[in-house]
C-alpha positions as a Markdown table, in Angstrom:
| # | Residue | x | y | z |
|---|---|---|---|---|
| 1 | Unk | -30.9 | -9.2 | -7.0 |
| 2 | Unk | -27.7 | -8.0 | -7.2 |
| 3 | Unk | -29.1 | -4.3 | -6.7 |
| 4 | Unk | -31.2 | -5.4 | -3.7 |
| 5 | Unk | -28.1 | -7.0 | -2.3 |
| 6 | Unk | -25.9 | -3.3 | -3.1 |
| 7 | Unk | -28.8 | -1.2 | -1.2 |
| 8 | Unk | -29.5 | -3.4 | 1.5 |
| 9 | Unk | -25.4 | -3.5 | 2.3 |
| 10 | Unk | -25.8 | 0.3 | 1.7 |
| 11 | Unk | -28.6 | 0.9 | 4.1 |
| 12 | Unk | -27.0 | -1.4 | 6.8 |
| 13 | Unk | -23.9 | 0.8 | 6.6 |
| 14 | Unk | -25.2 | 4.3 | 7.0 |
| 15 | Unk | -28.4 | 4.5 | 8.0 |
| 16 | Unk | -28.2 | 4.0 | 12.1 |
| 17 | Unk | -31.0 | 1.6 | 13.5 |
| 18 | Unk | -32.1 | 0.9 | 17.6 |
| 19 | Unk | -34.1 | -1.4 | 18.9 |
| 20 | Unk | -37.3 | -0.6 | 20.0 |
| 21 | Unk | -39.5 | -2.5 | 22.9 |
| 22 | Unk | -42.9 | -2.9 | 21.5 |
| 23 | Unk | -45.5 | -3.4 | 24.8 |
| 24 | Unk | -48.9 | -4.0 | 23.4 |
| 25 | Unk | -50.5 | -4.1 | 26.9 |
| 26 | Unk | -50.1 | -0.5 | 27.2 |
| 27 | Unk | -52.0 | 2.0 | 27.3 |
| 28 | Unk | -51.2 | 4.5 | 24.5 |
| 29 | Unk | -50.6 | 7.5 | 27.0 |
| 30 | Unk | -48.1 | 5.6 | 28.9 |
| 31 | Unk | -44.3 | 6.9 | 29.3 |
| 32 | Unk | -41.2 | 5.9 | 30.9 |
| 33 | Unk | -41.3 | 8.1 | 33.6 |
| 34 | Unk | -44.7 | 6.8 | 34.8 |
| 35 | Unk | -43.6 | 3.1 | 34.3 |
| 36 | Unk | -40.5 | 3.4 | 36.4 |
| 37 | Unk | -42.5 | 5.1 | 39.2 |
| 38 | Unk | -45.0 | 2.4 | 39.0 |
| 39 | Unk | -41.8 | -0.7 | 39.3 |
| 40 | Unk | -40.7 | 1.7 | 42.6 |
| 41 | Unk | -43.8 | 1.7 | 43.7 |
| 42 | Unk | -43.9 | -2.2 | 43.4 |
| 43 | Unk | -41.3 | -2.7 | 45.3 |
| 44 | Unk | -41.9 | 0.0 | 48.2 |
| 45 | Unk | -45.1 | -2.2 | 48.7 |
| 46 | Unk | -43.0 | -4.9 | 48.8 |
| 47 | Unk | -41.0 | -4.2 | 51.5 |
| 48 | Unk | -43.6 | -2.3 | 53.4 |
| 49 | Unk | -45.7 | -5.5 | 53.3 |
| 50 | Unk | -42.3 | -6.9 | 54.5 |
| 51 | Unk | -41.6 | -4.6 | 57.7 |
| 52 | Unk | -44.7 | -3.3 | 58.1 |
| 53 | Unk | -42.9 | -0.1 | 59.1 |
| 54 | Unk | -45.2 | 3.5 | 58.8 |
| 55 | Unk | -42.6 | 5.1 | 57.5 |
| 56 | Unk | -42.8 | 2.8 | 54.5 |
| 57 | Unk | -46.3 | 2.8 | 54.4 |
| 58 | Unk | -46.4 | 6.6 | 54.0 |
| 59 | Unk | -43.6 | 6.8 | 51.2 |
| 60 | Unk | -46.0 | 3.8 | 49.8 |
| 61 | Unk | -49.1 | 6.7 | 49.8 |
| 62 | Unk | -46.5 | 9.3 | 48.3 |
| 63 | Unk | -45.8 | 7.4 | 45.7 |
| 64 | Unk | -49.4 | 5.9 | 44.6 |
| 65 | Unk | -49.9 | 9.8 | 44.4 |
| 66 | Unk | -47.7 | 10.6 | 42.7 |
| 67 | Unk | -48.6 | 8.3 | 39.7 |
| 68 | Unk | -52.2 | 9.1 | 40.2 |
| 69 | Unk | -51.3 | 13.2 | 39.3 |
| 70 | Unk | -48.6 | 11.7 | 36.1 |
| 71 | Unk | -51.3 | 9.3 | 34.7 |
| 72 | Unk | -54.1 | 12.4 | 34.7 |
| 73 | Unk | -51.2 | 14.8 | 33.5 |
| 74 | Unk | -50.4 | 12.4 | 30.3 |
| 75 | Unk | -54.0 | 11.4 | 29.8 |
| 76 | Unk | -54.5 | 15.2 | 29.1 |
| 77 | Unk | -51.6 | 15.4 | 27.2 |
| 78 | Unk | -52.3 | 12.6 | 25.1 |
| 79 | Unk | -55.7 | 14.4 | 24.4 |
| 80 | Unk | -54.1 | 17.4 | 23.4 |
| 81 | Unk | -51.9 | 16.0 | 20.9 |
| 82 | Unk | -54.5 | 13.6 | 19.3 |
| 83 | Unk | -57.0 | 16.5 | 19.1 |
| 84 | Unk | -54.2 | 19.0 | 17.5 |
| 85 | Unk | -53.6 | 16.0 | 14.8 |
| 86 | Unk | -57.2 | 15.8 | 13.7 |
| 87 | Unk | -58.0 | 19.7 | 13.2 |
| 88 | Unk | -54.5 | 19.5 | 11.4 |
| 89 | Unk | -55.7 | 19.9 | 7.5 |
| 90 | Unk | -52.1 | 18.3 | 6.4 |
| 91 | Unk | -53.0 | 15.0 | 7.9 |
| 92 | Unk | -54.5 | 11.8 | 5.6 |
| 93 | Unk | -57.6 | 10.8 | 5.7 |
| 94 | Unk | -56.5 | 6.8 | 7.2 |
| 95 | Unk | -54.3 | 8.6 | 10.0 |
| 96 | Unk | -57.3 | 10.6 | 10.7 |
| 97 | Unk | -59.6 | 7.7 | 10.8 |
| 98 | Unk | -57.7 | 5.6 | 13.0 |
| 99 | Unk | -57.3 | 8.6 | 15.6 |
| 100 | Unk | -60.7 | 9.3 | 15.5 |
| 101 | Unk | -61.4 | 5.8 | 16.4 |
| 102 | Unk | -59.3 | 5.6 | 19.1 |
| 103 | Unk | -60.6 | 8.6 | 20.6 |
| 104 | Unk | -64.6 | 8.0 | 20.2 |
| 105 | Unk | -64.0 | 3.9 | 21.2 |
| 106 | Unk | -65.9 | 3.3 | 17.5 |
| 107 | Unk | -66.1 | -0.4 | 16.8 |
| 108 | Unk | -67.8 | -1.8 | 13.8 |
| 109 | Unk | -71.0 | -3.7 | 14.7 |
| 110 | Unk | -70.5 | -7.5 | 14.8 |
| 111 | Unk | -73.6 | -9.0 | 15.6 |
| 112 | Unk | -75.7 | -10.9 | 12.8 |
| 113 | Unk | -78.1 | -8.8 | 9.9 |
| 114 | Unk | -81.7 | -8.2 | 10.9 |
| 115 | Unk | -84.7 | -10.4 | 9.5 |
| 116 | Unk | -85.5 | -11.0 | 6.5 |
| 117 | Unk | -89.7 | -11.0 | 5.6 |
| 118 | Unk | -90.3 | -12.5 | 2.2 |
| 119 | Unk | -93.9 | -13.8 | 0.7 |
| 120 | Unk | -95.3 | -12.9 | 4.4 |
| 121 | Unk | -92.6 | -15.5 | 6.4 |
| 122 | Unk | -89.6 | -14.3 | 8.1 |
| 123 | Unk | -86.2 | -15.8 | 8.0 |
| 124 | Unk | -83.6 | -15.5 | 10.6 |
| 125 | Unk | -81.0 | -17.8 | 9.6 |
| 126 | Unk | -77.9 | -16.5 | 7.9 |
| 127 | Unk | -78.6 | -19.2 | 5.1 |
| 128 | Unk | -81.9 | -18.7 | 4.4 |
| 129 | Unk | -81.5 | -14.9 | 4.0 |
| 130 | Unk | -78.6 | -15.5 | 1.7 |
| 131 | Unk | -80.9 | -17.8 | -0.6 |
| 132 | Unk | -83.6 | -15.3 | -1.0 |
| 133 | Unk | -81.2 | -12.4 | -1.9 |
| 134 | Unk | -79.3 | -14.8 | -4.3 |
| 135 | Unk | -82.4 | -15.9 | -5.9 |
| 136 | Unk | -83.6 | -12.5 | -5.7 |
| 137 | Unk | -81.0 | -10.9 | -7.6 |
| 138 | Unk | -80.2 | -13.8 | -9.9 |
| 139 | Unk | -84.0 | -13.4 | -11.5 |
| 140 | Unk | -83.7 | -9.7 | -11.9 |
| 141 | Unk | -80.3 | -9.7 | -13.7 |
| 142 | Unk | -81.7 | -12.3 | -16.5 |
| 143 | Unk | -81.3 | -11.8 | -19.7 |
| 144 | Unk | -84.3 | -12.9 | -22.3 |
| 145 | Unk | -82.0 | -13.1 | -25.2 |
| 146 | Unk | -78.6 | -13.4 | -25.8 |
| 147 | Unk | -76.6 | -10.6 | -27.3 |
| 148 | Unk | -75.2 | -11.2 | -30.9 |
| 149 | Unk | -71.4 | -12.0 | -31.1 |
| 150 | Unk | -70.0 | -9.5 | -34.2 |
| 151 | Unk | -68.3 | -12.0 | -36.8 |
| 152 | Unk | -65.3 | -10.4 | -37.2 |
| 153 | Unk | -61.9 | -12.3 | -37.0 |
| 154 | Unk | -59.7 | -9.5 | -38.2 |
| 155 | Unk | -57.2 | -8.6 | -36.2 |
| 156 | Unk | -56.7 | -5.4 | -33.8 |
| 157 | Unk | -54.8 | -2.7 | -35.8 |
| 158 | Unk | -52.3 | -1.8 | -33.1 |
| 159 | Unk | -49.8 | -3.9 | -31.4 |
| 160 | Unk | -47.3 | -3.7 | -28.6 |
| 161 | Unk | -43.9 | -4.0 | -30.3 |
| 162 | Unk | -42.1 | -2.3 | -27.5 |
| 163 | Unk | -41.7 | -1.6 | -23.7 |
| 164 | Unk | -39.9 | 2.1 | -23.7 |
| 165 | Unk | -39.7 | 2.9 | -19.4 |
| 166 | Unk | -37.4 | 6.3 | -19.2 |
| 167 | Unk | -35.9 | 7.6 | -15.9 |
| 168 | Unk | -38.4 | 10.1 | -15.3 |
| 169 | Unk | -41.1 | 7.3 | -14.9 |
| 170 | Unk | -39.3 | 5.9 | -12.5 |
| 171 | Unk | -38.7 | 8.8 | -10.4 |
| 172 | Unk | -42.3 | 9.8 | -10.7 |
| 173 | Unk | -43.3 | 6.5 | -9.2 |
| 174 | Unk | -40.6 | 6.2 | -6.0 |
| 175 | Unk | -42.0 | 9.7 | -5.3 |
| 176 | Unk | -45.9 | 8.6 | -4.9 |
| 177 | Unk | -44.5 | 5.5 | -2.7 |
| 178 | Unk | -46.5 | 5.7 | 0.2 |
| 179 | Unk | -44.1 | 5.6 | 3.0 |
| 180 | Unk | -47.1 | 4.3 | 5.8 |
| 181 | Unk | -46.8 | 0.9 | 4.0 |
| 182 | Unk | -44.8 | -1.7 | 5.2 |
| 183 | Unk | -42.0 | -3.1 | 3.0 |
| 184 | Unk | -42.6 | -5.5 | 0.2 |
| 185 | Unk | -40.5 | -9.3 | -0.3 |
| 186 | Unk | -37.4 | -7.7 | -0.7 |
| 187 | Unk | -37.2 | -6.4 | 3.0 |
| 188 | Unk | -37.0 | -2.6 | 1.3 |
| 189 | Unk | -38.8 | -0.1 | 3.5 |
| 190 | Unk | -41.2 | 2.3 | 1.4 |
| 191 | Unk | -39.3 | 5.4 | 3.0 |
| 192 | Unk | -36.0 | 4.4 | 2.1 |
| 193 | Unk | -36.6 | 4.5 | -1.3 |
| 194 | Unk | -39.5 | 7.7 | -1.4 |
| 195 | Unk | -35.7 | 9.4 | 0.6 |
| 196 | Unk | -33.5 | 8.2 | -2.0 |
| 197 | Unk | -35.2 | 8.2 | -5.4 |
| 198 | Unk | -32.9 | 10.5 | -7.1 |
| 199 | Unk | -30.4 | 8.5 | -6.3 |
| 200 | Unk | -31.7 | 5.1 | -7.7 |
| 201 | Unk | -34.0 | 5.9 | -10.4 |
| 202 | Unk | -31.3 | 5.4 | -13.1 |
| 203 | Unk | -30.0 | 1.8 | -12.0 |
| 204 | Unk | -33.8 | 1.1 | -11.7 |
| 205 | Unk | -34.2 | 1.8 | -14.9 |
């Protein structure tokens, strides 16, 4: 505890932080230049609907044009970078999954398992099939006789007087952290301590 307490302090010290607005409703090509022309755009409707002057009306058009050539412009974009990622032979295999998922719309199937057909009747019901399989492979996994238990009550000829953990363990295992993981119940982030193992390894251990 005490270390956790001497990092976090640490970490909150030097390493610089921001706060980040996370909008879950948008779409992943989306950018701040684009969302600010879509708020002026808001409000030039606004107060066109207010006035119903053609002069606002027109900037109205200009605008919804505007946004139209920015939205293609960062779909293609966004294209380009995903598609540079997956032909990149550096990337993981999980990063690569999940991008090709998003870009191919693949969602696993969730609709119920086909029919079952056993001794010439066919089951639909999820319960049903599950009782057939169960029984199924229940019956072929029997065994006719039971395996003989050696009689021998001597005991194992090595034992586990000692734990002996040297620095160089350590080190070997805050350099395979995975840094894509979240952080475990000390609040410790995965990178921070992949960045800094050099450092800590010895008060670790």
């Amino acid at each position: 505890m005490n270390f956790v307490r001497t990092f976090e302090s640490t970490v909150n010290r030097y390493i610089p932080t921001k706060t980040i607005t996370v909008r879950p409703n948008d779409k992943p090509f989306m950018i701040n230049l684009i969302r600010n022309k879509i708020r002026h755009r808001n409000r030039i409707h606004h107060k066109a609907k207010t006035s119903n002057n053609p002069d606002h009306w027109k900037k109205f058009r200009e605008i919804c044009n505007e946004i139209i050539s920015l939205v293609r412009k960062a779909k293609e974009d966004y294209k380009c970078k995903l598609t540079s990622q997956l032909i990149d032979k550096n990337i993981s295999p999980g990063k690569w999954w999940r991008i090709a998922k998003s870009v191919t719309n693949f969602t696993k199937n969730k609709d119920s398992p086909p029919f079952l057909e056993h001794d010439g009747q066919i089951f639909i019901h999820l319960l049903d099939k599950s009782e057939i399989l169960n029984n199924h492979f229940a019956n072929i996994a029997n065994i006719d006789t039971e395996p003989e238990i050696p009689d021998n009550n001597e005991p194992p000829p090595c034992h586990l007087n000692k734990f002996v953990i040297t620095e160089k363990e350590i080190l070997d295992q805050l350099k395979i952290l995975n840094v894509n993981k979240p952080a475990g119940p000390d609040g410790i982030s995965p990178r921070i301590l992949k960045d800094v193992a050099s450092f800590i390894s010895k008060p670790l251990t």
